[in-house]
VEXLO-757835 format. One record per residue (C-alpha): x, y, z; residue in one letter; residue number from 1. Coordinates in Angstrom, 1 decimal. Layout:
BEGIN
KOLDREN|X|Y|Z|A|NUM
...
//
This chain:
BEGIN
KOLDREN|-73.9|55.9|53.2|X|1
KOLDREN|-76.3|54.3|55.6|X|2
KOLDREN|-78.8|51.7|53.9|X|3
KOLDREN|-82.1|52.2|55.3|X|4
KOLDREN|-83.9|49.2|56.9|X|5
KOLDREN|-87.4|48.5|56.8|X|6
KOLDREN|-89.6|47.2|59.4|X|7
KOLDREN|-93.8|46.6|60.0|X|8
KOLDREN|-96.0|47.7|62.5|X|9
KOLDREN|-99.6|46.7|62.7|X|10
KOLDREN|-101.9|49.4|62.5|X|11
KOLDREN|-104.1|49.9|65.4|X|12
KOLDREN|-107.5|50.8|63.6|X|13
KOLDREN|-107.4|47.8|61.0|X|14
KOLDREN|-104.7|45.6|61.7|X|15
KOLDREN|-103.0|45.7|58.2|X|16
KOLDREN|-98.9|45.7|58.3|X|17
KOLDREN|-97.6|48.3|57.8|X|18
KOLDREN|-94.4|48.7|56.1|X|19
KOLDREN|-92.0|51.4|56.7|X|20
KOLDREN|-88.4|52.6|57.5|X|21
KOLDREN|-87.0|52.4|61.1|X|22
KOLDREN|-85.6|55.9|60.4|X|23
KOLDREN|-88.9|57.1|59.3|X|24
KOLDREN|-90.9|55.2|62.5|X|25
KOLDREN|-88.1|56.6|65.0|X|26
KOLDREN|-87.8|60.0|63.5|X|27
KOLDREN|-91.7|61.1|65.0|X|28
KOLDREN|-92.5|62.3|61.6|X|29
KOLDREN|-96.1|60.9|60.5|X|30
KOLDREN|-96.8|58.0|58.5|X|31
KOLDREN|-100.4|56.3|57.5|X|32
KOLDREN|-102.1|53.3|56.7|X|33
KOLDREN|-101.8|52.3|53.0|X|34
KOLDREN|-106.1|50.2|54.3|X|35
KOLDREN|-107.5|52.5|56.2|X|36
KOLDREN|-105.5|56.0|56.0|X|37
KOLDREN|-105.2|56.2|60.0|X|38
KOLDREN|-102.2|58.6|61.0|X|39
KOLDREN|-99.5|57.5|63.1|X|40
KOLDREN|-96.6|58.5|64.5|X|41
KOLDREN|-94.7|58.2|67.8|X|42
KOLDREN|-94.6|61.0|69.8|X|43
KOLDREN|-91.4|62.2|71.1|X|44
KOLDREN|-92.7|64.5|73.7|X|45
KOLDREN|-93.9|61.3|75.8|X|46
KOLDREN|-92.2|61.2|79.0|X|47
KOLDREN|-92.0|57.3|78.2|X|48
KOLDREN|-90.1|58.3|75.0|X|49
KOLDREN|-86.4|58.0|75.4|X|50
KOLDREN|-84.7|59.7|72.5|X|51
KOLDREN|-81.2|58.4|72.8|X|52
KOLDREN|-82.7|54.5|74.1|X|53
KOLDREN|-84.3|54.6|70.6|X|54
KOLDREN|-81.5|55.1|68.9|X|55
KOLDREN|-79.6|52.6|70.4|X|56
KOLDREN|-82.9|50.4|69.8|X|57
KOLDREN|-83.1|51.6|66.1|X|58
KOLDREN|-79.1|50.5|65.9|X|59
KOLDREN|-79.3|47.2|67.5|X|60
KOLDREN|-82.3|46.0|64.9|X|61
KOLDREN|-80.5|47.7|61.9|X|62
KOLDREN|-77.8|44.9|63.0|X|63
KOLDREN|-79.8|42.5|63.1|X|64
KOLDREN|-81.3|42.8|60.2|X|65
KOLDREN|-77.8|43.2|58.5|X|66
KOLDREN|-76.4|40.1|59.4|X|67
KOLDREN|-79.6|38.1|58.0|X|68
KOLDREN|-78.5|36.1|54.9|X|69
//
């Protein structure tokens, strides 16, 4: 059983935090603004996105976070 890690991003239209899973931000799938409703997501097909570098990104912050009293 993996336990999910959360993480915040600010959004880009308003600037509120937004909180939400690092499985969820790496994953591509959609997510919004809880403010102002703006849709994000990060887009795999970007030939800046490196799928297998994010994963090992996603990992390294998961163990981070872990080890946090």
């Amino acid at each position: 059983m993996s336990a999910e890690k959360n993480t915040s991003i600010p959004c880009p239209t308003c600037g509120t935090q937004i909180e939400i899973s690092l499985d969820l931000l790496l994953s591509g799938k959609p997510f919004s603004c809880n403010n102002c409703n703006t849709s994000l997501s990060i887009d795999s097909n970007s030939p800046k996105f490196d799928n297998d570098e994010m994963k090992k990104v996603s990992e390294n912050i998961k163990n981070i976070i872990g080890k946090q009293p």
